[in-house]
Every structure is written in structure tokens, then in C-alpha cells.
DSSP file (Angstrom, degrees, kcal/mol; ACC not computed):
  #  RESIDUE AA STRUCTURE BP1 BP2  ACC     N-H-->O    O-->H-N    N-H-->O    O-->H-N    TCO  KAPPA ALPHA  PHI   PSI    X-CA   Y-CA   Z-CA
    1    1 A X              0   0    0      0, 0.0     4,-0.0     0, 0.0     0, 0.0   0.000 360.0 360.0 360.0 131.9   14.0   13.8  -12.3
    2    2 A X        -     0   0    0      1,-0.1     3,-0.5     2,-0.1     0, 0.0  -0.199 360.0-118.6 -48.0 142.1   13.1   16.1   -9.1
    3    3 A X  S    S+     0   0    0      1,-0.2    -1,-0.1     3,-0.0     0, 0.0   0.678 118.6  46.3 -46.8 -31.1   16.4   17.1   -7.0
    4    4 A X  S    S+     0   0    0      2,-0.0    -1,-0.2     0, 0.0     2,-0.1   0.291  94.4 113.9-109.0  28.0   15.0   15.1   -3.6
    5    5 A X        -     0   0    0     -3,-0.5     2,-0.4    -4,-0.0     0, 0.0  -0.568  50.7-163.2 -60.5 143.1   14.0   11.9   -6.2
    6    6 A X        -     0   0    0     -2,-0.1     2,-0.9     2,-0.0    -2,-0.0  -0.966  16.0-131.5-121.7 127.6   16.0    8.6   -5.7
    7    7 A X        -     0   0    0     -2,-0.4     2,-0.2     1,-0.0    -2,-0.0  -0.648  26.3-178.0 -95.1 128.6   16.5    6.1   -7.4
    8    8 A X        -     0   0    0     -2,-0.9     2,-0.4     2,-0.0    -2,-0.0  -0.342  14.3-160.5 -94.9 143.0   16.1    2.8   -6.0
    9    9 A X        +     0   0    0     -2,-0.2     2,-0.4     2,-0.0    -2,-0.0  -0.996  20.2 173.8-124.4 146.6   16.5   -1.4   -7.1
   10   10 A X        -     0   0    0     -2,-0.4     2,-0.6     2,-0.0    -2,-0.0  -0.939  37.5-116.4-146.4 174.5   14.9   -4.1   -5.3
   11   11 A X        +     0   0    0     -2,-0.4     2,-0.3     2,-0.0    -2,-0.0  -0.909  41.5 175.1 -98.7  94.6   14.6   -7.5   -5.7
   12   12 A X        -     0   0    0     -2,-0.6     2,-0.3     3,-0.0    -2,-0.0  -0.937  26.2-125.8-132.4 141.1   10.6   -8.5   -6.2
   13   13 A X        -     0   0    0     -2,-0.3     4,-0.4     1,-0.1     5,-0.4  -0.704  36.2 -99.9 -97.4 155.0    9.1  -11.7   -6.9
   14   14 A X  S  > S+     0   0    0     -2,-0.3     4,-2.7     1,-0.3     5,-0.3   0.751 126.7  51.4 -30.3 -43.1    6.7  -12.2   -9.8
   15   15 A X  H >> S+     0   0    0      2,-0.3     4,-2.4     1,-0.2     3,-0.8   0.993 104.5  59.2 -57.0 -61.3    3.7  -11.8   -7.2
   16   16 A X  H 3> S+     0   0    0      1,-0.3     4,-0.8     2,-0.2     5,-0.2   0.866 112.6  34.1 -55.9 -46.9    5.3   -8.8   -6.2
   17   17 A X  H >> S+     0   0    0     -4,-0.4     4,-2.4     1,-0.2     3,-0.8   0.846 114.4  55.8 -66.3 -17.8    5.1   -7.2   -9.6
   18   18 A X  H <X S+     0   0    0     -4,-2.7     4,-1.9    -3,-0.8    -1,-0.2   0.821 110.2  46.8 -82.4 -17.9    1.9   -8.7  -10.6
   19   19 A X  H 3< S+     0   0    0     -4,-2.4    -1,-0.2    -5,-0.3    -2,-0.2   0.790 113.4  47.7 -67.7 -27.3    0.5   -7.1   -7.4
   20   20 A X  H <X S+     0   0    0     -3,-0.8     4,-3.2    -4,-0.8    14,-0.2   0.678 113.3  54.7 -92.4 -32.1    2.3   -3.5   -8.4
   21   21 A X  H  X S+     0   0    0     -4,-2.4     4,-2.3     1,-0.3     5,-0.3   0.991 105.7  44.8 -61.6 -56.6    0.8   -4.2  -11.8
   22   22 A X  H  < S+     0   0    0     -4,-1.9    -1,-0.3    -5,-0.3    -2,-0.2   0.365 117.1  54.3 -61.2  10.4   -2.9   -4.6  -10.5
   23   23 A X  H  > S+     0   0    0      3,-0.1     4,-1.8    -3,-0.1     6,-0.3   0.717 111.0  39.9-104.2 -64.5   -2.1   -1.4   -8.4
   24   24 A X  H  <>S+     0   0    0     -4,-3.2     5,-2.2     1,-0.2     3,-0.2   0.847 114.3  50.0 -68.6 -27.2   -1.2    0.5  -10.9
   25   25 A X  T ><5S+     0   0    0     -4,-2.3     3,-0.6     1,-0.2    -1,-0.2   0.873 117.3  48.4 -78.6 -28.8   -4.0   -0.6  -13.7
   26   26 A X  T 345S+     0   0    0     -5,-0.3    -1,-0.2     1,-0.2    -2,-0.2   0.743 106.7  44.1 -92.5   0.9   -6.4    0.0  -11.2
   27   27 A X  T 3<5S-     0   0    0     -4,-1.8    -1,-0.2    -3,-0.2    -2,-0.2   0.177 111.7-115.8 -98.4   3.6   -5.7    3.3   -9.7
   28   28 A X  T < 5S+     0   0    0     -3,-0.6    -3,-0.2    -4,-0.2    -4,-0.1   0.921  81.5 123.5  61.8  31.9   -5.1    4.6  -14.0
   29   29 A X  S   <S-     0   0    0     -5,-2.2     2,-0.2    -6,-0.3    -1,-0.1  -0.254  71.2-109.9 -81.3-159.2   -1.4    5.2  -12.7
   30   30 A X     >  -     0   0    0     -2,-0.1     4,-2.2    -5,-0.0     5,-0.2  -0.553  45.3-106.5-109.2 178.8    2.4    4.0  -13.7
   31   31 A X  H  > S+     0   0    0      1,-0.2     4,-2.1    -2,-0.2     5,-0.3   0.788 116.3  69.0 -96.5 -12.6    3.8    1.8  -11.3
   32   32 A X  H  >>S+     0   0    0      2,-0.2     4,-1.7     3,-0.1     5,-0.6   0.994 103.9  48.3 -59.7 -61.2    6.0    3.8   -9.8
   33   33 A X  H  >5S+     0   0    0      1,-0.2     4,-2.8     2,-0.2    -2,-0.2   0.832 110.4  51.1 -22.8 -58.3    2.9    5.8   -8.4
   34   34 A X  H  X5S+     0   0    0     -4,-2.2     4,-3.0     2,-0.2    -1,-0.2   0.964 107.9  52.1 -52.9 -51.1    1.2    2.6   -7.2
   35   35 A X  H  X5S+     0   0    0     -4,-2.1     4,-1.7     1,-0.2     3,-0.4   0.927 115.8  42.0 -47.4 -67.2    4.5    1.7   -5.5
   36   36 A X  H  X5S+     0   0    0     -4,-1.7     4,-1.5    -5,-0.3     5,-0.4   0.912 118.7  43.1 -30.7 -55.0    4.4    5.3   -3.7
   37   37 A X  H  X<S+     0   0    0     -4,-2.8     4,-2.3    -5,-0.6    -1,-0.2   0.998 110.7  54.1 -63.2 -29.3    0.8    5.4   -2.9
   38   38 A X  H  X S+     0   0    0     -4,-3.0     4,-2.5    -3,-0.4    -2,-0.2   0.856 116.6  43.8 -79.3 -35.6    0.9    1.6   -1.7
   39   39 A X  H  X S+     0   0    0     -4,-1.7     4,-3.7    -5,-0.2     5,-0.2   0.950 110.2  46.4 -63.9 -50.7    3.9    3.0    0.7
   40   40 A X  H  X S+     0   0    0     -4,-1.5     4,-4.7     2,-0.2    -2,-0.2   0.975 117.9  53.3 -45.6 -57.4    2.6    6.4    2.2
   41   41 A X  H  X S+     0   0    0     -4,-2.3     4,-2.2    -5,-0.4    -2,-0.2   0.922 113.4  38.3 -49.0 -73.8   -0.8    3.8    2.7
   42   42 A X  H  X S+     0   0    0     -4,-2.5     4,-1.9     2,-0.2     5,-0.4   0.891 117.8  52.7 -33.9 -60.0    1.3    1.0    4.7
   43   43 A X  H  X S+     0   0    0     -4,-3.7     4,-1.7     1,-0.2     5,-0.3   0.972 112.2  44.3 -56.1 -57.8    3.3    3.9    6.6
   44   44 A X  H  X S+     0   0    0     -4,-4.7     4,-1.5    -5,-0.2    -2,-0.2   0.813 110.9  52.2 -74.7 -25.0    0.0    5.6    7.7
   45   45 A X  H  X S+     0   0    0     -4,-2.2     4,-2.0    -5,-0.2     3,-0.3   0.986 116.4  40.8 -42.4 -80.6   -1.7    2.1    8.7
   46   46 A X  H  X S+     0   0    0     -4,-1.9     4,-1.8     2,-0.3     5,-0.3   0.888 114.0  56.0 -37.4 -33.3    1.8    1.2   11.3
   47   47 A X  H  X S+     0   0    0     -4,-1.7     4,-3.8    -5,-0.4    -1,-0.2   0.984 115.4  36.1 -84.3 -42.0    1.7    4.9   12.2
   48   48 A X  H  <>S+     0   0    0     -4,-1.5     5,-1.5    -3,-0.3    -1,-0.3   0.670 112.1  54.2 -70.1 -21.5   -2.1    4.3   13.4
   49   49 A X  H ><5S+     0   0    0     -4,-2.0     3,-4.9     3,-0.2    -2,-0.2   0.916 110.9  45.8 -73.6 -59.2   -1.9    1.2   14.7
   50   50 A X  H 3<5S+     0   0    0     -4,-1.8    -2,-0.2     1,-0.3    -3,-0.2   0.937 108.2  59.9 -60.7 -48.3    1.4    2.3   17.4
   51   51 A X  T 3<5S-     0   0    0     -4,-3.8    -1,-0.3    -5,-0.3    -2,-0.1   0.639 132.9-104.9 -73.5  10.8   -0.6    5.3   18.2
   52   52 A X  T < 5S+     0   0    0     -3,-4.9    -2,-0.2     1,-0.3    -3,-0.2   0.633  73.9 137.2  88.4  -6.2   -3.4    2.6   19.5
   53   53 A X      < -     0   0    0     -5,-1.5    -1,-0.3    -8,-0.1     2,-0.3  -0.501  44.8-139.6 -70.6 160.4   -6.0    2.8   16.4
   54   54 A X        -     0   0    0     -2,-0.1     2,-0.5    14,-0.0    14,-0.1  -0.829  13.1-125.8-117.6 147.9   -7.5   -0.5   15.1
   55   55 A X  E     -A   67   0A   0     12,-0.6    12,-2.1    -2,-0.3     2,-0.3  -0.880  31.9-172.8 -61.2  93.1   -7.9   -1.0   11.5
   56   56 A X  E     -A   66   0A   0     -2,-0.5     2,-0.4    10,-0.2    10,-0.2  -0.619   8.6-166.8-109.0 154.3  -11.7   -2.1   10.8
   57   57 A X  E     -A   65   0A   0      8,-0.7     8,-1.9    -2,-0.3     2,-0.9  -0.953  13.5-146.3-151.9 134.6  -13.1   -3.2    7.4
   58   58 A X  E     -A   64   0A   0     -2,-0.4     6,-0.3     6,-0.2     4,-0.2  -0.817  14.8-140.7-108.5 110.4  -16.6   -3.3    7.0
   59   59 A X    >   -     0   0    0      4,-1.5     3,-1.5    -2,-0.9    -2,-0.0  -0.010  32.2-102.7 -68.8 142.1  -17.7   -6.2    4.7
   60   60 A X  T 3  S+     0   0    0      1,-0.3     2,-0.3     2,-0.1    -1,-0.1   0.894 118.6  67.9 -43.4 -36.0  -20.7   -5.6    2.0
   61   61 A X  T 3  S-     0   0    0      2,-0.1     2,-0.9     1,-0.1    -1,-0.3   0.002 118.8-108.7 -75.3  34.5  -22.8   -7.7    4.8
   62   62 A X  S <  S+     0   0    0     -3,-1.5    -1,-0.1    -2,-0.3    -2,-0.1  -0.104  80.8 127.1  56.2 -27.2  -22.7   -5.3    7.1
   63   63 A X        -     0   0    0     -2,-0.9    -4,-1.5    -5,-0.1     2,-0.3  -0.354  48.8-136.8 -87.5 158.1  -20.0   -7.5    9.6
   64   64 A X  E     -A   58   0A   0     -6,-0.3     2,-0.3    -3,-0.0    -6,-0.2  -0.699  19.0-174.9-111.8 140.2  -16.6   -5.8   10.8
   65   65 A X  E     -A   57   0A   0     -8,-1.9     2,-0.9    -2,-0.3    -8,-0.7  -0.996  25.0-121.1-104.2 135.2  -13.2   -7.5   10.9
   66   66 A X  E     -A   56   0A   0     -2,-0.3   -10,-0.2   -10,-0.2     2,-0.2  -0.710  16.6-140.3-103.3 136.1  -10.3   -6.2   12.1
   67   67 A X  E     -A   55   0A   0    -12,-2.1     2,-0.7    -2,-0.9   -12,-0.6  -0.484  16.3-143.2 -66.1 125.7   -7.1   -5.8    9.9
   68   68 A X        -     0   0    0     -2,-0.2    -1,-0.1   -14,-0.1    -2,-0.0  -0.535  17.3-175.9 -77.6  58.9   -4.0   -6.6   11.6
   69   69 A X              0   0    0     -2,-0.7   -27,-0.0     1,-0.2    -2,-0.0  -0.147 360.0 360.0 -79.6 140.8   -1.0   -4.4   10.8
   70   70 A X              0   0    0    -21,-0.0    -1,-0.2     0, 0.0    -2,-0.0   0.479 360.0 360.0-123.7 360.0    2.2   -5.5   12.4
């Protein structure tokens, strides 16, 4: 294990792993990866929102929504 690695426990409910599972089967990773990517992802969303970006998603029908990160 890398020197600045930590290791961590948490407390997750089955949805949470079966969500870390579908993360990981669908990015071809382990779940530790998914977990990591899924954080960095979340972090950079919050970071953009406080600076005053909006979060858009553009739906296959052409129409926009906007994502709400709190």
C-alpha cells in the first residue's frame, strides 16, 4: 500500500454497495476505484457549483435540466 494511502471503514447500506458495485462493473474497475472516482466527481461538482456554475444535463431529446448539487 502507497505511504499517503489510508485506510478507511464506513458504515454503507446495501444500496450503497449495490450502487459502488454498478460503479465499479461499469467503469471495468474494483470498487475501491469506483469509490475514488465517484468522490473526486462529487468534490469537483460542490467545487463548481460554490464557484457559481450550474450543472446541466442534456437529455437524448435534446431538453436541459439542471442538476442540483447541494
Amino acid at each position: 500500500m502507497a505511504a499517503n494511502v489510508k485506510r478507511v471503514s464506513m458504515n454503507l447500506t446495501e444500496r450503497d454497495l449495490e450502487a459502488i458495485r454498478f460503479l465499479a462493473e461499469h467503469e471495468g474497475t474494483n470498487q475501491t476505484v469506483a469509490v475514488q472516482r465517484a468522490l473526486q466527481l462529487s468534490k469537483f461538482f460542490v467545487e463548481e457549483v460554490e464557484k457559481g456554475s450550474k450543472v446541466l444535463l442534456r437529455r437524448p431529446d435534446g431538453s436541459m435540466v439542471e442538476v442540483v448539487v447541494r
